[in-house]
PDB file of N, CA, C and O in Angstrom:
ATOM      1  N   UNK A   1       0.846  -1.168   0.000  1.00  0.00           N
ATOM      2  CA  UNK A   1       0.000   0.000   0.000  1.00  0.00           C
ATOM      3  C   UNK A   1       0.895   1.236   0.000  1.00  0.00           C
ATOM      4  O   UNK A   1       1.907   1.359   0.689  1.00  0.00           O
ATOM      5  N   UNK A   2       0.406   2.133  -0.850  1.00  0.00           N
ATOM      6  CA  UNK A   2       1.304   3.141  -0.950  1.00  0.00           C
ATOM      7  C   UNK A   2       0.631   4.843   0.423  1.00  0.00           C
ATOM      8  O   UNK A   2      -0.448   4.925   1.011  1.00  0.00           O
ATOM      9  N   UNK A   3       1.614   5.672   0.439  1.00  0.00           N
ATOM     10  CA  UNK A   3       0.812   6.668   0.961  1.00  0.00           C
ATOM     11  C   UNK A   3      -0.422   7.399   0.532  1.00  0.00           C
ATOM     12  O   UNK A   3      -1.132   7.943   1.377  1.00  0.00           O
ATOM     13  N   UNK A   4      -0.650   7.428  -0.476  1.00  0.00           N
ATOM     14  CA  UNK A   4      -1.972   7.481  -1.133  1.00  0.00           C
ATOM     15  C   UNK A   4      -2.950   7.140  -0.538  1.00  0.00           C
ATOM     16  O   UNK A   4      -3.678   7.821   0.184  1.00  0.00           O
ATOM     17  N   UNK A   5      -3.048   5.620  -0.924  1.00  0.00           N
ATOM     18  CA  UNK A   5      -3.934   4.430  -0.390  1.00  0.00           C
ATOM     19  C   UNK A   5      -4.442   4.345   0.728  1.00  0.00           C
ATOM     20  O   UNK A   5      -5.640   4.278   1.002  1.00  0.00           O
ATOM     21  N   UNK A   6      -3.471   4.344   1.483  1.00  0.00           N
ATOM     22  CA  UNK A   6      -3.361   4.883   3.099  1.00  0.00           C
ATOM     23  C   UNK A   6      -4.139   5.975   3.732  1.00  0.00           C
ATOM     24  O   UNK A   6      -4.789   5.738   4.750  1.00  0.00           O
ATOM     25  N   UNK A   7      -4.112   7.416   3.080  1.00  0.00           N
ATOM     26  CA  UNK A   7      -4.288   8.765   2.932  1.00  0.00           C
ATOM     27  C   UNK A   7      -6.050   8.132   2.441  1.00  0.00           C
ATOM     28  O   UNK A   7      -6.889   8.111   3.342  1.00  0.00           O
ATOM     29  N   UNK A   8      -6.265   7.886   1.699  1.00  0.00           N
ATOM     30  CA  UNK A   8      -7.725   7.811   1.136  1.00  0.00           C
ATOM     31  C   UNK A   8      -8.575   6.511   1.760  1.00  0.00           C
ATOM     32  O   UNK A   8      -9.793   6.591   1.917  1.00  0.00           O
ATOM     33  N   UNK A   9      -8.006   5.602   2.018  1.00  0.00           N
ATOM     34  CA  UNK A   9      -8.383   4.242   3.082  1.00  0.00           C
ATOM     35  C   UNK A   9      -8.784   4.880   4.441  1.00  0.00           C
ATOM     36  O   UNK A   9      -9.965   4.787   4.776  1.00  0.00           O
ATOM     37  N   UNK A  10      -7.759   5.625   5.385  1.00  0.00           N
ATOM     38  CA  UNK A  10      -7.982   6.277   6.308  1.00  0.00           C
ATOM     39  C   UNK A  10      -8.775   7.231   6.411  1.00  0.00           C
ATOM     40  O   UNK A  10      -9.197   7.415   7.553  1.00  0.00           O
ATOM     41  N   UNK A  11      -9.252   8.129   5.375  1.00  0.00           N
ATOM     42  CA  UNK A  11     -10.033   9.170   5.183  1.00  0.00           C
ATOM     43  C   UNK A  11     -11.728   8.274   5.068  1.00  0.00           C
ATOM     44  O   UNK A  11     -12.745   8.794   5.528  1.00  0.00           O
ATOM     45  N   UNK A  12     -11.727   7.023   4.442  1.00  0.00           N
ATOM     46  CA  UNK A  12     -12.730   6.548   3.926  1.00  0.00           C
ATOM     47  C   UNK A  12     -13.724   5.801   5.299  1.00  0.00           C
ATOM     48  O   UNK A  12     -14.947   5.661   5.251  1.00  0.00           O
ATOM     49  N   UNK A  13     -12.803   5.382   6.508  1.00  0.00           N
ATOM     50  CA  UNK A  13     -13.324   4.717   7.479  1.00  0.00           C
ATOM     51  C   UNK A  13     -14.305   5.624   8.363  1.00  0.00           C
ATOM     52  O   UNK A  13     -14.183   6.836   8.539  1.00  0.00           O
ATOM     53  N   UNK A  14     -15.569   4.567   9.022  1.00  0.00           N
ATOM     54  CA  UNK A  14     -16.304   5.704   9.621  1.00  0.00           C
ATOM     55  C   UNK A  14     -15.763   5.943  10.777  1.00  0.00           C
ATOM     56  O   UNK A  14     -14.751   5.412  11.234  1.00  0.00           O
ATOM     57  N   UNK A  15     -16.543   6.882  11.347  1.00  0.00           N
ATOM     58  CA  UNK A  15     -15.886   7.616  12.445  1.00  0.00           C
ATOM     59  C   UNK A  15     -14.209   8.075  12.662  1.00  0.00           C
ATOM     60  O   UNK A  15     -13.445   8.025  13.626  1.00  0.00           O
ATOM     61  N   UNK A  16     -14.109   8.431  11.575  1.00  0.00           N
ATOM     62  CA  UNK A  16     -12.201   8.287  11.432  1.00  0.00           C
ATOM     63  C   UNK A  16     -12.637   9.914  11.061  1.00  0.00           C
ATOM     64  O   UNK A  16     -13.482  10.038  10.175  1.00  0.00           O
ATOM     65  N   UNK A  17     -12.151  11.043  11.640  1.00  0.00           N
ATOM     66  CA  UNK A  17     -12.465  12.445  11.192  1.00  0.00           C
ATOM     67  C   UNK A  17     -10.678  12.707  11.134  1.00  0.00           C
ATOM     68  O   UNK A  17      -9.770  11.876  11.162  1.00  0.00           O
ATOM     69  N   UNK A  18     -10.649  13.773  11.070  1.00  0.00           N
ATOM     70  CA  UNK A  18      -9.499  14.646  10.518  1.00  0.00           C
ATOM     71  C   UNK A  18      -8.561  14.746  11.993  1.00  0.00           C
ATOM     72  O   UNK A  18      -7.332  14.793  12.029  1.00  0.00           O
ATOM     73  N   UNK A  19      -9.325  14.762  12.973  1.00  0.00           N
ATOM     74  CA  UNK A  19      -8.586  14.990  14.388  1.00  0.00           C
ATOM     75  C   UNK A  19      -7.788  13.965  14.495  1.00  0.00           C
ATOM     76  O   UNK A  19      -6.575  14.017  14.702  1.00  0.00           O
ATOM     77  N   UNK A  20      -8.555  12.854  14.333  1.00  0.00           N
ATOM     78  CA  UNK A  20      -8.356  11.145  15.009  1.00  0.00           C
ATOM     79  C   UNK A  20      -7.511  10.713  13.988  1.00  0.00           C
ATOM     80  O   UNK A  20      -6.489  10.212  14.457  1.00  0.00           O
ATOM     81  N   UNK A  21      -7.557  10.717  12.497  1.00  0.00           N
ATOM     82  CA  UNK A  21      -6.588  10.691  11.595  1.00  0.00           C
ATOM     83  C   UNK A  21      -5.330  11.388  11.683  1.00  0.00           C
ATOM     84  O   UNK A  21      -4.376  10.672  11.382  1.00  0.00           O
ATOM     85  N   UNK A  22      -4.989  12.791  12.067  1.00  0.00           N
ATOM     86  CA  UNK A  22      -4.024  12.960  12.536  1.00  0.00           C
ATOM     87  C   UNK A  22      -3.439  12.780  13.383  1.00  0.00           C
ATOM     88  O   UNK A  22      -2.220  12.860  13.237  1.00  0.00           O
ATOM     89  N   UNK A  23      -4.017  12.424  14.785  1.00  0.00           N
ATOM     90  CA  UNK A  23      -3.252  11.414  16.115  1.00  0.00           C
ATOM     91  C   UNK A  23      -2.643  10.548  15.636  1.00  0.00           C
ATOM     92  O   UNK A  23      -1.423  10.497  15.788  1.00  0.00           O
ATOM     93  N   UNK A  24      -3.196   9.793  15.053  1.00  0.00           N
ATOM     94  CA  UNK A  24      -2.902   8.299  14.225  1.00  0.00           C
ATOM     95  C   UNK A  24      -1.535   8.880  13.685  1.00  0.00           C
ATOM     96  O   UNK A  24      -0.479   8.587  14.247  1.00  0.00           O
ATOM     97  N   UNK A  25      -1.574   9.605  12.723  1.00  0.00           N
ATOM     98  CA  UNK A  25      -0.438   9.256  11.965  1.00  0.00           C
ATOM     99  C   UNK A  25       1.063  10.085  12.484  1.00  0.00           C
ATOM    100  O   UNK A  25       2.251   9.915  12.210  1.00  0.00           O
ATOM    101  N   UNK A  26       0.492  10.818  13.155  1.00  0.00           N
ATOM    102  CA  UNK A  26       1.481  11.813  14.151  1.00  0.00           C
ATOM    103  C   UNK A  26       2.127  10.654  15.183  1.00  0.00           C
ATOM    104  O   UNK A  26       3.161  11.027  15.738  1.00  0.00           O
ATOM    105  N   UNK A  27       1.688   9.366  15.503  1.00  0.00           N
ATOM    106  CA  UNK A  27       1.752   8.312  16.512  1.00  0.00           C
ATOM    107  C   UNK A  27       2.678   7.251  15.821  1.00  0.00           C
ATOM    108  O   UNK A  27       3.646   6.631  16.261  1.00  0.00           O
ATOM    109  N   UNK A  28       1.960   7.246  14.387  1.00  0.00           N
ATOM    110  CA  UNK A  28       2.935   5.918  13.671  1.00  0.00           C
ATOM    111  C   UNK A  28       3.894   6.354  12.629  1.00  0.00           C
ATOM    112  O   UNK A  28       4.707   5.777  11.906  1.00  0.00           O
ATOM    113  N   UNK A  29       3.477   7.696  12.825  1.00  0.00           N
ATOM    114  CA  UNK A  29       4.734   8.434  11.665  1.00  0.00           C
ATOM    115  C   UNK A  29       4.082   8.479  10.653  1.00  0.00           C
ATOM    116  O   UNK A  29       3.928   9.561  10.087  1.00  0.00           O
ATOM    117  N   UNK A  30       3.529   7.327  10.159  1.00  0.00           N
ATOM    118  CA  UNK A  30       3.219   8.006   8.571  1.00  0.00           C
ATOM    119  C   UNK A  30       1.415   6.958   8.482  1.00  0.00           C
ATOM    120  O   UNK A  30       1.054   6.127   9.315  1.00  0.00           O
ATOM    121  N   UNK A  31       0.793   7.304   7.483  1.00  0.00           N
ATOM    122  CA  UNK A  31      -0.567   6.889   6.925  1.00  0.00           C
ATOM    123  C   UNK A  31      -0.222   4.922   6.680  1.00  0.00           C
ATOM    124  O   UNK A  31      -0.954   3.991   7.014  1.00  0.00           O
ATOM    125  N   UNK A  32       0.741   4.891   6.194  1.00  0.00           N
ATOM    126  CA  UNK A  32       1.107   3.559   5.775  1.00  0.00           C
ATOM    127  C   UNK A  32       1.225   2.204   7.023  1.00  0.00           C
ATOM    128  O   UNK A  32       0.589   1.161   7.174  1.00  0.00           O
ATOM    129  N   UNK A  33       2.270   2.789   7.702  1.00  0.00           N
ATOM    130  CA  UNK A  33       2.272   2.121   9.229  1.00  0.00           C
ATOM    131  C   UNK A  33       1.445   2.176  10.059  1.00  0.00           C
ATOM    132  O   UNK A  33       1.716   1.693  11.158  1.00  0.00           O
ATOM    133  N   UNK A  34       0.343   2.689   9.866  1.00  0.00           N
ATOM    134  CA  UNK A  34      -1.242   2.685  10.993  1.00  0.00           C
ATOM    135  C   UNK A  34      -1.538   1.655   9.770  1.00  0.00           C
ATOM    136  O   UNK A  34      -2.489   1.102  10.323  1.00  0.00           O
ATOM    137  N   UNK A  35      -1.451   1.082   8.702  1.00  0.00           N
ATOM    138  CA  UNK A  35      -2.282  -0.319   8.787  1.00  0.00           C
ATOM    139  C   UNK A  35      -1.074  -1.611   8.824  1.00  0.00           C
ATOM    140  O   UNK A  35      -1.373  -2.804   8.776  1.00  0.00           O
ATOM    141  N   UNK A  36      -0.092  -1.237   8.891  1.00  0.00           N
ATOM    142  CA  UNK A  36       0.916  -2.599   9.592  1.00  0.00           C
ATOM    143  C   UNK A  36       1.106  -2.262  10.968  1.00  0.00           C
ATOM    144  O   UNK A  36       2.151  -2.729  11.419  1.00  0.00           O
ATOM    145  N   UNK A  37       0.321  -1.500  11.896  1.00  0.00           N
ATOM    146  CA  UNK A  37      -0.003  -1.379  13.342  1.00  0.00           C
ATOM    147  C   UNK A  37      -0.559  -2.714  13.692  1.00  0.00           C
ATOM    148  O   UNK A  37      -1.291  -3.180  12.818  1.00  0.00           O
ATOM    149  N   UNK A  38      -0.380  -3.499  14.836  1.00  0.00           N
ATOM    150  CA  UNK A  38      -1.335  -4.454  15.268  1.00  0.00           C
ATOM    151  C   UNK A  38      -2.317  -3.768  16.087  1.00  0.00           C
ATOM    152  O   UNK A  38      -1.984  -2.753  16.699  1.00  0.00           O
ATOM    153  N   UNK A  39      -3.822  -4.358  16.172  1.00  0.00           N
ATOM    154  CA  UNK A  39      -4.720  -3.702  16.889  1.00  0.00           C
ATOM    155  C   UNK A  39      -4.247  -3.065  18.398  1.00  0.00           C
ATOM    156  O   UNK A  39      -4.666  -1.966  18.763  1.00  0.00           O
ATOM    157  N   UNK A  40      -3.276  -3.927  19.271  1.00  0.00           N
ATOM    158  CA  UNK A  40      -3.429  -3.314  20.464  1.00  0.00           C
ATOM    159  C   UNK A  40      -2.660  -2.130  20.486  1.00  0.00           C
ATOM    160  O   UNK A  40      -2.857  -1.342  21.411  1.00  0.00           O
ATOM    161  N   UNK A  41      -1.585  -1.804  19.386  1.00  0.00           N
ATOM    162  CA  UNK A  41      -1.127  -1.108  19.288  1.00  0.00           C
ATOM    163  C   UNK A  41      -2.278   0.587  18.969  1.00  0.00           C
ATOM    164  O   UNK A  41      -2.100   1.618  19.618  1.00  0.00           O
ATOM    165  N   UNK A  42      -3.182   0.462  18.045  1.00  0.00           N
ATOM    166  CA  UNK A  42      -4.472   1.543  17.677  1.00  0.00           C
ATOM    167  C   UNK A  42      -5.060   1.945  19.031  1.00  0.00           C
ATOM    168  O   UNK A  42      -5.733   2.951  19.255  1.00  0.00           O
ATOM    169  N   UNK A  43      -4.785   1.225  19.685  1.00  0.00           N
ATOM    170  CA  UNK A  43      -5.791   1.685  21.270  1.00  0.00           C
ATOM    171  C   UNK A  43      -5.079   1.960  21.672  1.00  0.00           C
ATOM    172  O   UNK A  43      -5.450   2.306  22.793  1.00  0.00           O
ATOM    173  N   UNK A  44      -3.713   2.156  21.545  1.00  0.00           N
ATOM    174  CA  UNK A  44      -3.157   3.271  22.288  1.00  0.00           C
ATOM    175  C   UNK A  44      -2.686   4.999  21.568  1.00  0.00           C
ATOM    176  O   UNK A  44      -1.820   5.863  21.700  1.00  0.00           O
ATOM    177  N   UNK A  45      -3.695   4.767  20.929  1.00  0.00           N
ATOM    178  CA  UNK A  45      -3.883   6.264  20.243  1.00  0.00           C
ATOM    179  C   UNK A  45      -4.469   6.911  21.109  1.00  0.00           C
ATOM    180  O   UNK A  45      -5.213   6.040  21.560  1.00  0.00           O
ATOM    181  N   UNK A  46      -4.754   8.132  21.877  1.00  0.00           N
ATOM    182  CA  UNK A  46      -6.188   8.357  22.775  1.00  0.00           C
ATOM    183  C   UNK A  46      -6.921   9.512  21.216  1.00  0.00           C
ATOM    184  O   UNK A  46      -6.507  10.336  20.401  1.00  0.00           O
ATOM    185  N   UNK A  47      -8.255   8.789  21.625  1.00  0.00           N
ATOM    186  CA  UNK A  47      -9.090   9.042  20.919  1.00  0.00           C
ATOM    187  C   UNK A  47      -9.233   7.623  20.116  1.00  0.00           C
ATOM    188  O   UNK A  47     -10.461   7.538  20.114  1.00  0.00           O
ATOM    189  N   UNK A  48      -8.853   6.658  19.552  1.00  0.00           N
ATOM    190  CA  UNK A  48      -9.433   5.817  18.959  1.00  0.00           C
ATOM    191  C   UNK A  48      -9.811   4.561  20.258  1.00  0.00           C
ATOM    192  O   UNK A  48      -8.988   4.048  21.016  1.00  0.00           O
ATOM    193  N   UNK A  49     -11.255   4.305  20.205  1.00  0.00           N
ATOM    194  CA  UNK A  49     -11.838   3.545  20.941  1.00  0.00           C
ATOM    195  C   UNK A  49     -11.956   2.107  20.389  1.00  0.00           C
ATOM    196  O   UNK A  49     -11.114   1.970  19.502  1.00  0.00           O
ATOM    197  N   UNK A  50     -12.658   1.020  20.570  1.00  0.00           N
ATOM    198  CA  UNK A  50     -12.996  -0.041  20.158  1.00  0.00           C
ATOM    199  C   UNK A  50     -13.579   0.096  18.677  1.00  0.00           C
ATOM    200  O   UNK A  50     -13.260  -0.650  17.752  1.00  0.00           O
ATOM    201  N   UNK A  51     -14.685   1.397  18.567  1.00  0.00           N
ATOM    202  CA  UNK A  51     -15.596   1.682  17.056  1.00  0.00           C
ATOM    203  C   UNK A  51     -14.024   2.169  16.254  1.00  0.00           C
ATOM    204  O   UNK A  51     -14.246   2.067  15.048  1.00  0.00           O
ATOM    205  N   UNK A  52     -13.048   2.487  16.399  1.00  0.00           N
ATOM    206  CA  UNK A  52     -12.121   3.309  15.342  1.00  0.00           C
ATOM    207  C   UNK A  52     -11.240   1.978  14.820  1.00  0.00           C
ATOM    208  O   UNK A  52     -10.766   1.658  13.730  1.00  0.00           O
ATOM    209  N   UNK A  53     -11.264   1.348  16.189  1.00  0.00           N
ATOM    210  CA  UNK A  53     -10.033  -0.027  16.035  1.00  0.00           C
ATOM    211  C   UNK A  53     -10.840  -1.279  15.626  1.00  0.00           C
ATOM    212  O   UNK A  53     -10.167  -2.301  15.491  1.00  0.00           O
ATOM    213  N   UNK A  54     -11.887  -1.354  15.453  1.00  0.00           N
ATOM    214  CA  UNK A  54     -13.079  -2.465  14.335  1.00  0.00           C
ATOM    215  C   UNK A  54     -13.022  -1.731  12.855  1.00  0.00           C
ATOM    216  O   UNK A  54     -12.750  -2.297  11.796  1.00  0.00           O
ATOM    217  N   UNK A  55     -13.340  -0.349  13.033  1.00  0.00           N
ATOM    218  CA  UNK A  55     -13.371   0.061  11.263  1.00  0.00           C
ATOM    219  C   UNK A  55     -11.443  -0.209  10.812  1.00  0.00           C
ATOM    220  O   UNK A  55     -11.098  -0.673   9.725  1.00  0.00           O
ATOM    221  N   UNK A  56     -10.551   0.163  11.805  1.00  0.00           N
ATOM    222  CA  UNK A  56      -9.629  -0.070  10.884  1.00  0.00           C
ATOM    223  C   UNK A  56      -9.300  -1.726  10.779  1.00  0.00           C
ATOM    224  O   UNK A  56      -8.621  -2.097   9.822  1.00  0.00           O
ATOM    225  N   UNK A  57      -9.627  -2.403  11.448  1.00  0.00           N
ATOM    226  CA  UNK A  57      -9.524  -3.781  11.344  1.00  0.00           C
ATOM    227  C   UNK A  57     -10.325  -4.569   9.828  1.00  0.00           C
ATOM    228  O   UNK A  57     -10.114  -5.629   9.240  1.00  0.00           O
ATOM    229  N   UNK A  58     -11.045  -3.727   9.671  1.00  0.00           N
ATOM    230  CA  UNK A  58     -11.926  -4.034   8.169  1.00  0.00           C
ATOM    231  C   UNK A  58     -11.339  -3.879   7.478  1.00  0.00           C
ATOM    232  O   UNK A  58     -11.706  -4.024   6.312  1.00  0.00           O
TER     233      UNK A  58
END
């Protein structure tokens, strides 16, 4: 997956807004490595709950 993909995948999930998308990637460095994150790793974003860490698990 390229940063693109990433960038528009992440944008596409529900409850994923612009705030919570930038924690995320400010956390894993980049759009790409929040989906080679393992789940327990996403819950330790604050702000992504169980609903953020099921949509990105899809």
């Amino acid at each position: 997956m390229n940063r693109l993909e990433a960038c528009l995948l992440l944008e596409s999930l529900p409850g994923m807004g612009w705030n919570r998308a930038q924690r995320m990637v400010t956390h894993f460095g980049s759009p790409e490595a929040i989906f080679l994150a393992k789940h327990q790793d996403w819950e330790s974003v604050e702000g992504t709950g169980e609903k953020g860490c099921n949509a990105l698990k899809s």
